[in-house]
C-alpha positions in Angstrom: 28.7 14.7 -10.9 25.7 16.8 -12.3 26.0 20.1 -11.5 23.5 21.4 -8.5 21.7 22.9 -10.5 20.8 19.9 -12.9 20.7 18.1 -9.7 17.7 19.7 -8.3 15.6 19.5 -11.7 16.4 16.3 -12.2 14.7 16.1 -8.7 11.9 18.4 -9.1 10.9 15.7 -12.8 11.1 13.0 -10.6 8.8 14.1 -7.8 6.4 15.5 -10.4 6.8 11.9 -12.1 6.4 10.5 -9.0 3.3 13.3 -8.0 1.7 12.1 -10.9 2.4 8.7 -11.0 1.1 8.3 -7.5 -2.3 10.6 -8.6 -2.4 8.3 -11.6 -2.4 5.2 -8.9 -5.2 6.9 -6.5 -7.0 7.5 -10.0 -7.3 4.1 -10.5 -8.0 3.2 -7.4 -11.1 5.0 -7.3 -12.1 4.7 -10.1 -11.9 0.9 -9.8 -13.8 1.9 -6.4 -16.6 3.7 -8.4 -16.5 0.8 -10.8 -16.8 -1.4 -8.2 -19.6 0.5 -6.5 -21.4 0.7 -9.9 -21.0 -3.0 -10.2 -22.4 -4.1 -6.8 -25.4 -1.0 -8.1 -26.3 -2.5 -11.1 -26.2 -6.2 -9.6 -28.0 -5.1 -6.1 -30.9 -3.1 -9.4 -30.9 -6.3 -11.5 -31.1 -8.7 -8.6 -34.3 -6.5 -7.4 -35.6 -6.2 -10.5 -35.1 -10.0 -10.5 -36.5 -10.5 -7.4 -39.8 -8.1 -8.2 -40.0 -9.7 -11.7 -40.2 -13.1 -9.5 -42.4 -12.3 -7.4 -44.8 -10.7 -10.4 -44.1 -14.2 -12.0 -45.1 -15.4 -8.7 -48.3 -13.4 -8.6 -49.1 -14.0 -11.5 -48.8 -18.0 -11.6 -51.1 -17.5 -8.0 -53.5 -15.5 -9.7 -54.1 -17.4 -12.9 -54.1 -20.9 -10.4 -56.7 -19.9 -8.7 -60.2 -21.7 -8.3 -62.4 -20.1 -11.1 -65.5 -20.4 -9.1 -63.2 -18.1 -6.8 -65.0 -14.9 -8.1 -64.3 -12.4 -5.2 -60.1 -12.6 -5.8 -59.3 -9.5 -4.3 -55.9 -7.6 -4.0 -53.2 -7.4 -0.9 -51.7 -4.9 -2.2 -54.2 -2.3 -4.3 -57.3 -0.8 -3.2 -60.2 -3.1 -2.9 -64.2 -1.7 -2.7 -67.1 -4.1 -2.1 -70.7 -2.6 -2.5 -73.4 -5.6 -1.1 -76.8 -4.6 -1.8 -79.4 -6.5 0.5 -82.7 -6.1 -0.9 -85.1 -5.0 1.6 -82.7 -5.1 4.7 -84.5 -2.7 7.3 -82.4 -0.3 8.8 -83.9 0.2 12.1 -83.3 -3.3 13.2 -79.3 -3.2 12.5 -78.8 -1.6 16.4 -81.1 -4.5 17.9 -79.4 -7.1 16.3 -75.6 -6.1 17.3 -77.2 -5.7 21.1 -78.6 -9.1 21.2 -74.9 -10.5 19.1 -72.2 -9.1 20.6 -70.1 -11.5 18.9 -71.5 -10.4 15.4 -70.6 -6.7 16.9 -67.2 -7.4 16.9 -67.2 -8.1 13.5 -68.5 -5.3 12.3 -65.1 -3.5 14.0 -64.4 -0.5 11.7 -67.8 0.6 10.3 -70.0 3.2 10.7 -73.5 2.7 11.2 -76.2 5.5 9.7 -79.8 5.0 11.1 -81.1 8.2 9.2 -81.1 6.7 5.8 -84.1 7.0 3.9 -84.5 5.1 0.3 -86.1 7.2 -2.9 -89.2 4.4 -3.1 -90.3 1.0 -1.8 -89.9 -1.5 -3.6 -86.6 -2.6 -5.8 -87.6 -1.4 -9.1 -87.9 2.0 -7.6 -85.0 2.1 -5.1 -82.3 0.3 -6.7 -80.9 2.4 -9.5 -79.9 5.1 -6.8 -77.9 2.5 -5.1 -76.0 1.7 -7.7 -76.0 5.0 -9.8 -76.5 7.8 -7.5 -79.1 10.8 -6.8 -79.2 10.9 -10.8 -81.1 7.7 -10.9 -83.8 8.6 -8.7 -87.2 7.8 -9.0 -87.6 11.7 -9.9 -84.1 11.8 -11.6 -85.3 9.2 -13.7 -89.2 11.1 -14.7 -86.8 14.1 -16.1 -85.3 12.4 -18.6 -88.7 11.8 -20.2 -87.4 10.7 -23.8 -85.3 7.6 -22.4 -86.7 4.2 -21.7 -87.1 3.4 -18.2 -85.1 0.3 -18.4 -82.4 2.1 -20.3 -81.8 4.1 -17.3 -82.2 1.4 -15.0 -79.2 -0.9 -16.7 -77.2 2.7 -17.3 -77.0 2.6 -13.2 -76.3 -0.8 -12.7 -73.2 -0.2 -15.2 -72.1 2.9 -13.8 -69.8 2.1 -11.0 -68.4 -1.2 -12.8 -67.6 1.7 -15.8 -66.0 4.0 -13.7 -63.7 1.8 -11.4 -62.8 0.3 -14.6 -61.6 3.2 -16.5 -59.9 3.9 -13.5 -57.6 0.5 -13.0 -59.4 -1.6 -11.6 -61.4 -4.8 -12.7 -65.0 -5.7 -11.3 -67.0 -8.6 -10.4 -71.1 -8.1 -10.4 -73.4 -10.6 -8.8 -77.3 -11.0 -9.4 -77.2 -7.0 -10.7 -81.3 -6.3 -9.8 -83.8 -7.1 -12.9 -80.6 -5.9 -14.9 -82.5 -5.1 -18.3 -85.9 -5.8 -17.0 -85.5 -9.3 -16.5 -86.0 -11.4 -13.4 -83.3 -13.3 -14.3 -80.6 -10.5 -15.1 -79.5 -10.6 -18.1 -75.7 -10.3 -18.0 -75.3 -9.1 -21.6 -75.4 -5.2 -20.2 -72.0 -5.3 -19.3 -70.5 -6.8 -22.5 -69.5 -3.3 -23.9 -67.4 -3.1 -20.5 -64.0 -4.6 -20.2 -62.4 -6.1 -17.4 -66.1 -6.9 -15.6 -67.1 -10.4 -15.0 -70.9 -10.8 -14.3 -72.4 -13.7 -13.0 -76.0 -14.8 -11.9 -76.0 -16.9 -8.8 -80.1 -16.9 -7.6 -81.8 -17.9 -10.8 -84.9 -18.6 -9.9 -85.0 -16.8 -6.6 -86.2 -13.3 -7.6 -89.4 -13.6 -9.6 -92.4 -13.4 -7.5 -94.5 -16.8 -7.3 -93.0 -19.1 -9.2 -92.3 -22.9 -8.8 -89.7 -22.2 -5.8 -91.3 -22.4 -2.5 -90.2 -19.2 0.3 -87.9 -21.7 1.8 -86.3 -22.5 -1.7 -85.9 -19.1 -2.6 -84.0 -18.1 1.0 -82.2 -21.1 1.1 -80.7 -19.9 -2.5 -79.9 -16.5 -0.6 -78.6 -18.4 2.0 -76.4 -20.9 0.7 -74.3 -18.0 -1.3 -73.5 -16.0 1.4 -73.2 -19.2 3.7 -70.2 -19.9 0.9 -68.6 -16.4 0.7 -65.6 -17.6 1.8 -65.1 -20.6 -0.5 -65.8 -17.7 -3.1 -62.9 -15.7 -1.9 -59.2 -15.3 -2.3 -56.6 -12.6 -1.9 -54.6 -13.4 -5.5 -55.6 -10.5 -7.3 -53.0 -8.2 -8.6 -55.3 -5.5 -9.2 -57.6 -3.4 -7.4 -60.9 -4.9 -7.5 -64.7 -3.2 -7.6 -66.9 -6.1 -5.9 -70.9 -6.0 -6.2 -73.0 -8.3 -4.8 -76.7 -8.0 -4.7 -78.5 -11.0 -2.7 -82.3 -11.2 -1.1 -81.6 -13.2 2.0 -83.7 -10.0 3.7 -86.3 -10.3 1.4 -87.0 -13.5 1.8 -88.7 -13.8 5.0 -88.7 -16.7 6.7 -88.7 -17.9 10.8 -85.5 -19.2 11.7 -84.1 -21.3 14.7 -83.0 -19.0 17.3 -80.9 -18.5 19.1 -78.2 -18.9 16.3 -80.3 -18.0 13.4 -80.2 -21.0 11.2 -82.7 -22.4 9.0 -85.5 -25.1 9.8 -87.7 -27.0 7.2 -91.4 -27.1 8.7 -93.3 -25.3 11.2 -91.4 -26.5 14.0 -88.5 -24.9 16.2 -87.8 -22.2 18.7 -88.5 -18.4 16.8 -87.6 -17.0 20.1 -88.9 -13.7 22.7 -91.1 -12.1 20.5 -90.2 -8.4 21.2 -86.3 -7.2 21.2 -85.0 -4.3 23.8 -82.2 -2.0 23.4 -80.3 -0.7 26.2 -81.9 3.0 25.5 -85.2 1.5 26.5 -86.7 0.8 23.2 -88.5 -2.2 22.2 -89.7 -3.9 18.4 -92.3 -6.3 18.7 -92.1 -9.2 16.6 -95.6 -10.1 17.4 -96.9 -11.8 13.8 -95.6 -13.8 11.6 -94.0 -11.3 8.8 -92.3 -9.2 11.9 -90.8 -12.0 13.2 -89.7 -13.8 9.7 -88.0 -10.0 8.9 -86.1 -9.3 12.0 -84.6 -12.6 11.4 -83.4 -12.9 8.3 -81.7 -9.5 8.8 -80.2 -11.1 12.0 -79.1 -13.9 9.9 -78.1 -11.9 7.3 -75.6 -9.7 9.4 -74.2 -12.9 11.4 -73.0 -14.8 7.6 -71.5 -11.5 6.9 -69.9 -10.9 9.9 -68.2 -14.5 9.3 -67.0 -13.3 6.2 -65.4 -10.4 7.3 -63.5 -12.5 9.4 -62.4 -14.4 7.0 -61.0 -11.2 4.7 -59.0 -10.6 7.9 -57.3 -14.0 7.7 -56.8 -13.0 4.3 -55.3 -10.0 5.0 -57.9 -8.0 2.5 -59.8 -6.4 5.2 -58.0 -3.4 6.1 -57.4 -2.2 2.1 -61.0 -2.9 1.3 -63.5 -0.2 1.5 -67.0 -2.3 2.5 -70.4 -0.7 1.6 -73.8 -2.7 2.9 -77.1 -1.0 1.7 -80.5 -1.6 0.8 -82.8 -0.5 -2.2 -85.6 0.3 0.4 -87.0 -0.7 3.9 -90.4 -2.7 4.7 -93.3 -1.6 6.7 -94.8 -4.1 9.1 -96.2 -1.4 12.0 -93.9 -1.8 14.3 -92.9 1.7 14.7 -96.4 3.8 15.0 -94.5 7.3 14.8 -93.5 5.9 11.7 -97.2 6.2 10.4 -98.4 8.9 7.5 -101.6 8.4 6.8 -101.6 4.9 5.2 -98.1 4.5 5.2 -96.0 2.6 7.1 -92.6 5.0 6.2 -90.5 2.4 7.6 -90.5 1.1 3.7 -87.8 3.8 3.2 -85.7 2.9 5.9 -83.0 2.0 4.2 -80.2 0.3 5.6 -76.4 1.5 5.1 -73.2 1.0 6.6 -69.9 2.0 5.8 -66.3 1.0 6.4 -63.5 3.0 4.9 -59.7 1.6 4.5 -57.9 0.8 7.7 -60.6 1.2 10.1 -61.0 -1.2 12.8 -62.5 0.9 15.5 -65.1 -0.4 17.4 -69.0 0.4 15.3 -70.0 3.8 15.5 -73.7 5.5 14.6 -73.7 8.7 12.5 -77.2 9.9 13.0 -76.4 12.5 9.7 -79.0 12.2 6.8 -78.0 10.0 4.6 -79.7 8.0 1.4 -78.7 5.0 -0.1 -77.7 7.2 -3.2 -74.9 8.1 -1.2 -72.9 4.8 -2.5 -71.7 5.8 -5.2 -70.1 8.6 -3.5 -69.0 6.6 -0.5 -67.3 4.1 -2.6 -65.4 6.7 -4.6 -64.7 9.3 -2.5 -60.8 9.7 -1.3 -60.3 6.8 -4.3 -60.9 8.0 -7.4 -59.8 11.8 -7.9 -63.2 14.1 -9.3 -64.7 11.1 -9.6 -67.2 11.4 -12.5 -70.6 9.7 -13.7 -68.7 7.9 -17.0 -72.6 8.5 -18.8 -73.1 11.4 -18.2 -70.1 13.3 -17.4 -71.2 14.9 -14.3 -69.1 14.8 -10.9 -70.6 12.0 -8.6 -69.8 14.8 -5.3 -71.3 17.9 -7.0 -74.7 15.3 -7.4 -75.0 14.7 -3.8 -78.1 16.9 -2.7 -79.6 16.4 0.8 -81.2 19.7 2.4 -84.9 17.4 1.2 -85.4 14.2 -0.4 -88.0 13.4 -2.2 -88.8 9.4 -2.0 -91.3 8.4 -4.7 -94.7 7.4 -3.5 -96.0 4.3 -5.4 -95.7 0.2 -5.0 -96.0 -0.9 -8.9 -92.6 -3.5 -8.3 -93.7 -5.2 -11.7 -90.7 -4.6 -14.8 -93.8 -6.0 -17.1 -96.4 -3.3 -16.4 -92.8 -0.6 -16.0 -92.3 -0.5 -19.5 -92.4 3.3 -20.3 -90.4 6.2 -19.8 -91.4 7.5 -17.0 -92.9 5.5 -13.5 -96.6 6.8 -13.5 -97.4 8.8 -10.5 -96.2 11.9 -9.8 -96.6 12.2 -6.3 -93.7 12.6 -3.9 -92.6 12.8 -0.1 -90.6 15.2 1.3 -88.4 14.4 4.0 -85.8 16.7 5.7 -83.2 15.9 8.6 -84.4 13.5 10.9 -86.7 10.9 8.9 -88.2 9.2 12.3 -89.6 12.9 13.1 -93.2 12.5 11.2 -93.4 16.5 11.5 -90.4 15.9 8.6 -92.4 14.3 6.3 -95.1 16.5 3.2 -96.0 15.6 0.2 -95.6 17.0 -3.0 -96.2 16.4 -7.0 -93.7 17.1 -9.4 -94.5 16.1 -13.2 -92.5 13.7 -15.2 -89.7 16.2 -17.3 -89.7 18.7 -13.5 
C-alpha cells in the first residue's frame, strides 16, 4: 500500500483532474449552448433578412406590375402628400355644401376647414404661383424681382415643391401644372432638370379660353378625371410620394342635375331651390345663371372627391397621406354685398383651403384663423421635412410665412400673351388684415415694381 501521505495526493490530482475535467465538460456544454444560440441568431437574422428581402422582392414585382396609367401609386408604408389645386373653387360655399351633403361630410372626416383665406389676385395667372411656391411668389413677391421674366418665376413655383420633396426622398407626380411656361397647354419640359417627377397633361384642350371645345366639353374633361381618380390610384409605391393635381371642374361652370349633382347635356333638368341656408341662419342665393352654375360645380367637385377619399381608405393610404385642397383665387358673382369695395366683388379672393394632416379622422372642423393659399407650401412641409427650405432660393419656407396684412394684387389681365414682361403692370394693391369678410379690413395701397 501507498503510504497516507501519497494516498491523499494521489487523491487531491484526481479531484483536481476530475474538477477540471468536469469544468472542461460544463465548458463545452455552454459553449455548445452559445453556439447553439448563435446558430438559431444568425438563422432567425438570415431568415428575416430573407423574409424582408422577399417581401422588398415582393414590393417591388407589385410596384413595377402595376397599371402605368396608374399615376397616383402612393405608399403604405412612407409618408404620402397630395396638394389638389381647384381653379376658381370659392371658399365661402364649402360650409353650404357639407350642410346640404352630409354624406359628402363624412368624407371629409379628418380635415380642417379655413373660411378666412384670401388669394393674392383674381384670376390664375395671378394667384397660382403662391399656391404652389409660397408668399415669395406673390403677385408683389414676383414685381421685386424686377430683372426676371415673369414666366421664369411662374415655372420656378410650379417646380418648387416637386424639387424639394424630391431632394428629400420622395418621388412626385404633377398633373395639368397651370400655363406651366406660359402655355395653355403646359408644357411639361419644366421639370426635365428634376429627377424622380413624372408630369403629365390630362385636360388638353380644356384650359384656353374660347376655343373649339364647347363649356360642356371643357367640364366634362374636368369631370371625367376626377370621376376616374380611383382607376388612377394604387397603394404599390415603395416610396413616399409628392402628388399634384391641378383640375378646373370649378371653373368650368355649368348647371347640373340636382339633387346628386351629375351632368346633363341640354337645357333641361332639375337645377334645384335657388337659394341654400345654413343652420346659422345664412342664405346664398343662386338666383342667375353663373351663381347657380358655380355653387354647383363646387358641389360636384367636393362629392367626386369625397368618393376618392374613400377609396384611399380602402387602400389603406388615407391615414399616412397628408391631403391639401386649395384654390388660386375665388369669383365674384354678388352674392355676398358686405363683400362689396367699391367695384369689387372681393369674394374673387376667397380662396378655398382645406387641410388634413396624417392620422386625422376627426369629424371636419373650421379654423376661422387667417390664412392664404400661400400657406401650402408650408402646410405640406411642415412636421415632414426638417427646416424645410425654398430649393431656389435657399430661404426657409416657415421663416416666409407673413400674415399680420396681405396684400392681394388688384388687376384681371388673365392673358400669358399680353403677361410677357417682368413685372404684372399695376401697382395697386389691397390690404387685408384678420378677418377678410369684415370690409372695415380692407385699404388700398401702391407699391412699385422692385418695393
Amino acid at each position: 500500500m501507498l503510504p497516507i501521505k501519497r494516498r491523499i495526493i494521489a487523491g487531491i490530482v484526481l479531484l483536481v483532474l476530475a474538477a477540471v475535467l468536469a469544468f472542461a465538460l460544463v465548458q463545452r456544454q455552454k459553449n455548445l449552448e452559445a453556439e447553439r444560440i448563435a446558430a438559431a441568431e444568425a438563422a432567425s437574422v438570415a431568415a428575416e433578412e430573407a423574409s424582408k428581402r422577399h417581401e422588398e422582392e415582393l414590393e417591388m414585382a407589385l410596384e413595377a406590375s402595376a397599371d402605368p396609367n396608374q399615376i397616383i401609386s402612393l405608399s403604405k408604408k412612407q409618408k404620402n402628400v397630395i396638394v389638389i389645386m381647384l381653379d376658381r373653387a370659392v371658399g365661402c360655399y364649402f360650409p353650404y355644401i357639407m350642410e346640404e351633403m352630409p354624406e359628402v361630410k363624412k368624407q371629409f372626416d379628418g380635415f380642417t376647414f379655413y373660411p378666412n383665406t384670401s388669394s393674392f389676385g383674381t384670376v390664375t395667372i395671378y394667384g397660382v404661383p403662391a399656391v404652389y411656391g409660397g408668399y415669395e411668389y406673390t403677385p408683389e413677391a414676383m414685381n421685386a424681382r424686377t430683372e426676371e421674366k415673369l414666366v421664369d418665376k411662374h415655372n420656378e413655383a410650379l417646380k418648387m415643391m416637386p424639387k424639394l420633396f424630391t431632394d428629400n426622398g420622395f418621388k412626385a407626380v404633377v398633373c395639368d401644372p397651370a400655363i406651366a411656361n406660359y402655355q395653355w397647354t403646359p408644357d411639361l419640359t419644366i421639370f426635365d432638370d428634376i429627377k424622380n417627377v413624372d408630369a403629365r397633361n390630362y385636360l388638353t384642350g380644356a384650359t384656353k379660353e374660347g376655343g373649339e371645345l364647347s363649356q360642356y366639353d371643357k367640364f366634362m374633361l374636368n369631370y371625367d378625371f376626377l370621376s376616374n381618380l380611383n382607376n388612377l390610384t394604387n397603394n404599390r409605391s415603395r416610396t413616399g410620394k409628392y402628388i399634384a393635381i391641378d383640375n378646373e371642374i370649378t371653373h368650368r361652370y355649368l348647371a347640373l342635375n340636382w339633387p346628386d349633382y351629375t351632368p346633363m347635356q341640354g337645357n333641361y333638368g332639375n337645377y334645384g331651390p335657388r337659394e341654400r341656408t345654413r343652420e346659422t341662419g345664412e342664405t346664398i342665393y343662386l338666383n342667375t345663371p353663373m351663381q347657380l352654375s358655380h355653387y354647383h360645380v363646387n358641389t360636384c367637385a367636393m362629392k367626386l372627391l369625397g368618393n376618392w377619399f374613400d377609396y384611399l381608405r380602402e387602400l389603406g393610404v388615407y391615414d399616412n397621406t397628408r391631403i391639401i385642397i386649395v384654390s388660386d383665387h375665388g369669383y365674384g358673382l354678388g352674392q355676398y354685398e358686405s363683400m362689396q369695395y367699391g367695384a369689387t366683388d372681393l369674394l374673387y379672393y376667397n380662396a378655398l383651403l382645406l387641410f388634413k394632416d396624417f392620422n386625422s379622422d376627426e369629424p371636419i372642423k373650421y379654423d376661422d384663423q387667417l390664412m392664404t393659399n400661400a400657406d401650402t407650401p408650408y402646410l405640406a412641409t411642415n412636421g415632414l421635412i426638417k427646416n424645410a427650405k425654398n430649393p431656389y432660393t435657399g430661404k426657409v419656407i416657415a421663416e416666409t410665412v407673413k400674415k399680420d396684412e396681405i396684400h392681394p394684387y388688384i388687376g384681371h389681365n388673365w392673358q400669358i400673351e399680353t403677361n410677357q414682361g417682368n413685372t404684372f403692370g399695376g401697382n395697386t394693391y389691397f390690404v387685408v388684415h384678420d378677418n377678410i369678410f369684415d370690409i372695415n379690413n380692407w385699404s388700398t395701397t401702391r407699391i412699385n415694381p422692385g418695393g
